[in-house]
C-alpha positions as CSV (number, residue, x, y, z in Angstrom):
1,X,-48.3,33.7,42.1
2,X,-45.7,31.0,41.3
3,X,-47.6,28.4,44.2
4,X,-50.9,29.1,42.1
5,X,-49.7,28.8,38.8
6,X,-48.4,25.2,39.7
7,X,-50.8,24.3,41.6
8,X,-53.2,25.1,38.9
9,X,-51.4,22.8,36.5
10,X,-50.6,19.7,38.5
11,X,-53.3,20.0,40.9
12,X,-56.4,18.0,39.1
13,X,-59.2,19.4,40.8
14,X,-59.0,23.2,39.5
15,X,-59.3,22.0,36.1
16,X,-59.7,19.5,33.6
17,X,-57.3,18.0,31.3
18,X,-57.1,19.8,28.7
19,X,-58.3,23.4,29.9
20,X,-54.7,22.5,32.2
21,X,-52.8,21.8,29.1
22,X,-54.1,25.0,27.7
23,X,-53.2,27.1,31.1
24,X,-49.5,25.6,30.7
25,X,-49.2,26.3,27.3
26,X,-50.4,29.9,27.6
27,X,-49.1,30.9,31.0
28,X,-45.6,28.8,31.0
29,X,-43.5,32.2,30.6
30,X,-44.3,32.9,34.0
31,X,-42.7,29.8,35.4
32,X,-39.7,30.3,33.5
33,X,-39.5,34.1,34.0
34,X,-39.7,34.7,37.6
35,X,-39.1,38.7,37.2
36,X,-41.7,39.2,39.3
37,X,-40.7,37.3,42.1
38,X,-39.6,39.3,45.6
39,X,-40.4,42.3,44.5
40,X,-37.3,42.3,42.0
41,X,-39.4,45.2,39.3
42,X,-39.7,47.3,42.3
43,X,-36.1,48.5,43.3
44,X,-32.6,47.7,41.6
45,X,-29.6,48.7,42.9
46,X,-26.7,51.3,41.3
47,X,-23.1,50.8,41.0
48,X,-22.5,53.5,42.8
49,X,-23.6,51.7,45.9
50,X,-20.2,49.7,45.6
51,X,-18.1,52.7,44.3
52,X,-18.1,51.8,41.5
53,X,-18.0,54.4,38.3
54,X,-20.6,53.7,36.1
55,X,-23.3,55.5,33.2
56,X,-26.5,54.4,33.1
57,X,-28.0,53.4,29.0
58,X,-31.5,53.0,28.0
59,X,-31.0,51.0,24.8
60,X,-34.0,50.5,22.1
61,X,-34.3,47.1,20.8
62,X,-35.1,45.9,17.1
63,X,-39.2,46.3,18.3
64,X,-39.2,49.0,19.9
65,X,-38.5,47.7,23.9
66,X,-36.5,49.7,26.3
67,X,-34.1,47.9,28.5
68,X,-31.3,49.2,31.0
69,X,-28.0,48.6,31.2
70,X,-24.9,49.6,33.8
71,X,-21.3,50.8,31.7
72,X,-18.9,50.2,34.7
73,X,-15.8,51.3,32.5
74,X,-12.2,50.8,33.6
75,X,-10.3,53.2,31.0
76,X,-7.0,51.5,32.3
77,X,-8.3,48.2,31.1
78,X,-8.2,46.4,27.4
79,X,-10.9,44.2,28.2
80,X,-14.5,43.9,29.2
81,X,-16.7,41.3,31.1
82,X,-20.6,41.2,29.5
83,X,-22.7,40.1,32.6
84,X,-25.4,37.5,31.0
85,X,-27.3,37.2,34.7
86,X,-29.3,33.8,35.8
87,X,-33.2,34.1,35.8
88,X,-34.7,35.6,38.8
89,X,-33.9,39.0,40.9
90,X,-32.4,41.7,38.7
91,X,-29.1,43.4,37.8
92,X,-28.8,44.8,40.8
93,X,-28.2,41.6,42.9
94,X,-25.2,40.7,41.0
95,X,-23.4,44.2,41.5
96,X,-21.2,42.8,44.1
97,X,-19.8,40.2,41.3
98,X,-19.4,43.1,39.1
99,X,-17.3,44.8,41.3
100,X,-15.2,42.1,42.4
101,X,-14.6,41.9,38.2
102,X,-13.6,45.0,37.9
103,X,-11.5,45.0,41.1
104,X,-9.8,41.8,40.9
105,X,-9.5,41.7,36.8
106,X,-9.0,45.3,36.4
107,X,-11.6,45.2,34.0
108,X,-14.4,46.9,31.8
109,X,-18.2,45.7,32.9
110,X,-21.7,45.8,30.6
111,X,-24.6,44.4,32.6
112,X,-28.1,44.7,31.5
113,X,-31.2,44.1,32.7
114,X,-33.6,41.6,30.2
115,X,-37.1,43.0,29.0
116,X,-39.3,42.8,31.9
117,X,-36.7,42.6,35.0
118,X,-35.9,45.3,36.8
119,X,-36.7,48.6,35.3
120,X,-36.3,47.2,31.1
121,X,-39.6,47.1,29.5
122,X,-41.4,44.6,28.1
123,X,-42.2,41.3,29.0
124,X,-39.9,38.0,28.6
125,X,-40.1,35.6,26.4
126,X,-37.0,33.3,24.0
127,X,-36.9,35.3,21.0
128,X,-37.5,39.0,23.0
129,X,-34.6,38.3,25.3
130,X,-32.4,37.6,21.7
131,X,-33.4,40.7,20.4
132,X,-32.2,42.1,23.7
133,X,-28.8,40.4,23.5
134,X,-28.5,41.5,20.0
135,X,-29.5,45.3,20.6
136,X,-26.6,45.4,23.4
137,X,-24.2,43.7,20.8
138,X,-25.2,46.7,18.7
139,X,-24.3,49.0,21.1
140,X,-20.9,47.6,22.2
141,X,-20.2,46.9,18.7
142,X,-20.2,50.6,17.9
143,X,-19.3,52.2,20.7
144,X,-15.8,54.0,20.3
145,X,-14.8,52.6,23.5
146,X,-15.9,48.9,23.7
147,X,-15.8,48.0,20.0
148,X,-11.5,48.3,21.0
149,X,-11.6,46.1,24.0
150,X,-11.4,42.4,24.0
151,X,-14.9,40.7,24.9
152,X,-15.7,38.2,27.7
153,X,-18.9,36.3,27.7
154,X,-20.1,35.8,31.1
155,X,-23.4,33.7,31.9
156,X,-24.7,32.2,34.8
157,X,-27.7,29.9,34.5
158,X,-30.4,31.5,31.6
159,X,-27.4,34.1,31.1
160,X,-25.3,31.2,30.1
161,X,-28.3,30.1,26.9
162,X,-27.8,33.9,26.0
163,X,-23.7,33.7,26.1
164,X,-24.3,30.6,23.8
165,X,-26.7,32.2,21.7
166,X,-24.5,35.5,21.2
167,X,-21.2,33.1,20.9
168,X,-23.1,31.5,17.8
169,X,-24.0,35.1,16.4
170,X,-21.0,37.1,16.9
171,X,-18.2,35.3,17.9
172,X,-15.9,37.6,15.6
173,X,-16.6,39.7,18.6
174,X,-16.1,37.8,21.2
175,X,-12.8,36.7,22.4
176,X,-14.1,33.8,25.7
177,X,-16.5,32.4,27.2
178,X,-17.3,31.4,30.9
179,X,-20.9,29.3,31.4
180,X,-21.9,28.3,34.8
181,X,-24.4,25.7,35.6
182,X,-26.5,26.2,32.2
183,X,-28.9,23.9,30.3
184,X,-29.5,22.0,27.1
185,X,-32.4,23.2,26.8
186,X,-35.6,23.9,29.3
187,X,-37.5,20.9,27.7
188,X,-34.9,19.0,29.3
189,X,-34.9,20.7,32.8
190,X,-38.5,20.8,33.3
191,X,-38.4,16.8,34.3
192,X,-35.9,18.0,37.0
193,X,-36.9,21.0,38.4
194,X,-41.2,19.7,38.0
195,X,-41.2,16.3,37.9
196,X,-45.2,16.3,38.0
197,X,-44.8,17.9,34.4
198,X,-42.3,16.0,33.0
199,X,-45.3,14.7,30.4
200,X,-45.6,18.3,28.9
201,X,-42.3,18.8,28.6
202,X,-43.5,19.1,24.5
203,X,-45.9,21.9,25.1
204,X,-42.6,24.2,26.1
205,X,-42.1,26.9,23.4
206,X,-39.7,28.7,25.2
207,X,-36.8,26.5,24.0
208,X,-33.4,28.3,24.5
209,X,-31.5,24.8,22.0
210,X,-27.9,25.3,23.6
211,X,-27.5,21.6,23.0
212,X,-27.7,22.5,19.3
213,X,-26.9,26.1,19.1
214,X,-23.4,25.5,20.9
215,X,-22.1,22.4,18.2
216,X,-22.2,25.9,15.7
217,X,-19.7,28.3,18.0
218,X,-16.4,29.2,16.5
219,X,-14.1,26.4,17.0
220,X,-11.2,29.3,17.8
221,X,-13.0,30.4,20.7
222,X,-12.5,29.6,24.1
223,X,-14.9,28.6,26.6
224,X,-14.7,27.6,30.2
225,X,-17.2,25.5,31.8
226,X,-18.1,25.9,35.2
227,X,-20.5,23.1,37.4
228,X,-22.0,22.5,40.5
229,X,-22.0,19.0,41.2
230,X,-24.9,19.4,43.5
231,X,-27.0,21.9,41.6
232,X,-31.1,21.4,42.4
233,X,-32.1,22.8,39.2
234,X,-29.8,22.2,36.4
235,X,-28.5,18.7,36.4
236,X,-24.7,18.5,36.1
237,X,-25.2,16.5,33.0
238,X,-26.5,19.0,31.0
239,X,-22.9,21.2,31.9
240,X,-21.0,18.0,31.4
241,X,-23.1,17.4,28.0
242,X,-22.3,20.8,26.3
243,X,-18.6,20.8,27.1
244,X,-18.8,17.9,25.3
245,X,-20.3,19.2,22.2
246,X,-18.6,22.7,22.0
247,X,-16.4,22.5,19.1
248,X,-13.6,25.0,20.6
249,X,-9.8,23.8,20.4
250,X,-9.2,25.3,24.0
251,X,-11.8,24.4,26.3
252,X,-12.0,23.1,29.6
253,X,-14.1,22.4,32.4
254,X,-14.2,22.9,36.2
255,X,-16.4,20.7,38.7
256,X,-17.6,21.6,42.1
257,X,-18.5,18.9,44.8
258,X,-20.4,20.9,47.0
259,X,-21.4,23.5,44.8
260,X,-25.4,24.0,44.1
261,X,-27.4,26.1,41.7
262,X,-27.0,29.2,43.5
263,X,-23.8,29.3,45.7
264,X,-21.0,28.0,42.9
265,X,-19.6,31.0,42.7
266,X,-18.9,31.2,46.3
267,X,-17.3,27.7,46.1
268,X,-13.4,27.7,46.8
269,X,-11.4,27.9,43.3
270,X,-14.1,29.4,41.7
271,X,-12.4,32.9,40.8
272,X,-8.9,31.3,40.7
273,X,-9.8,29.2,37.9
274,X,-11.4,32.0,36.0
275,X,-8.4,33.7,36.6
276,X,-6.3,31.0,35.1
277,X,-8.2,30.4,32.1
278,X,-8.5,34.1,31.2
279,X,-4.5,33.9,31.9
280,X,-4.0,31.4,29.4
281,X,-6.5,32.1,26.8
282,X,-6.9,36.2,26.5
């Protein structure tokens, strides 16, 4: 499906100019939302499979869209990680982070699934996944259990655009912030990741501003950046360009020679300076 779709805008011969445009502007969410890919809507995996104690939610958004979520709870612990998780596969391929979290940091983990990955309904889009972040917000925020703990935002990739856009929206909530390999925008990644449609770049309405949205975080909260100096798909700029323009007093930022898109956090340091910065700062 992905091939086709491509093909189908870059290619010239399957269509004319502006019926492409069209195409692009109409069926661009399913570039940018891979949920489809691998079979990823088919199967997710439980915590259970890594022993670890869990509750499964259903939570109802602001219109009306189901998504899942995992409540790994430590009760020994004052603080929980909230898993914002990179674009394609689904919650269940990150599990094995979640338990290392809740091994390693003795602490609380809330992972969710966006409308239209894994088993959440729905389909993807900028302002759906928002509602989604803000419906899970909702819920922690009320909940006798979480609304005690401290929060940590954790976002990899498109996770990291919803850590920034829940930073901006509730940062009385939310006590850090770790980002890893994230954008400015998409705008500015499509010339990177499809160079053939850098020219339509302007006919992207799926957005996601962190550039702008992260100059209006709380100045008091703390935010680590973390980049792959070798990532494919989000230049190392764009990391280097928001730790720039976050606001907070205590920030910092972590680069990784060898690390790419996908394999930072397998890259040697990686945990030990999230484990340093959380020491400091929480």
């Amino acid at each position: 499906m992905f091939i086709r779709l491509l093909r189908f805008f870059v290619g010239g011969t399957v269509a004319t100019g502006g019926a492409a445009l069209l195409a692009l502007y109409i069926y661009q969410n399913k570039l940018i939302y891979p949920s489809w890919a691998e079979g990823a809507r088919d199967f997710v995996d439980t915590p259970d499979k890594y022993g670890l104690p869990y509750t499964e939610h259903h939570i109802r958004t602001a219109d009306g869209v189901e998504i899942r979520a995992y409540d790994i709870r430590n009760e020994k612990s004052n603080v929980t990680w909230l898993i914002l998780c990179p674009n394609a596969g689904n919650i269940g391929y990150f599990l094995s982070a979640a338990e290392l979290i809740y091994r390693r940091f003795n602490a609380s983990v809330f992972i969710y699934s966006y409308r239209g990955y894994g088993f959440s309904e729905g389909v993807p889009s900028e302002s759906g996944l928002k509602l989604d972040a803000d419906a899970v917000m909702n819920f922690l925020q009320q909940d006798s259990f979480y609304k005690t703990r401290k929060l940590v935002l954790y976002g990899r990739s498109l996770g990291g655009a919803n850590a920034i856009y829940i930073a901006r929206k509730y940062s009385h909530v939310c006590d850090a912030v770790i980002l890893e390999n994230t954008f400015l925008s998409i705008p500015k990644v499509i010339p990177h990741v499809f160079p053939l449609l850098s020219s339509f770049s302007f006919l992207c309405h799926q957005n996601w501003n962190s550039e702008r949205d992260i100059k209006e975080t709380d100045s008091t909260l703390p935010w680590l950046f973390l980049s792959g100096q070798k990532d494919e798909i989000v230049p190392p700029s764009h990391m280097q360009q928001l730790y720039k323009d976050c606001p907070s007093e205590h920030k910092r930022i972590f680069l990784f020679p060898r690390g790419r898109h996908n394999d930072t956090i397998v890259q040697e340091g990686y945990w030990d300076q999230i484990h340093k910065f959380l020491a400091d700062y929480l």
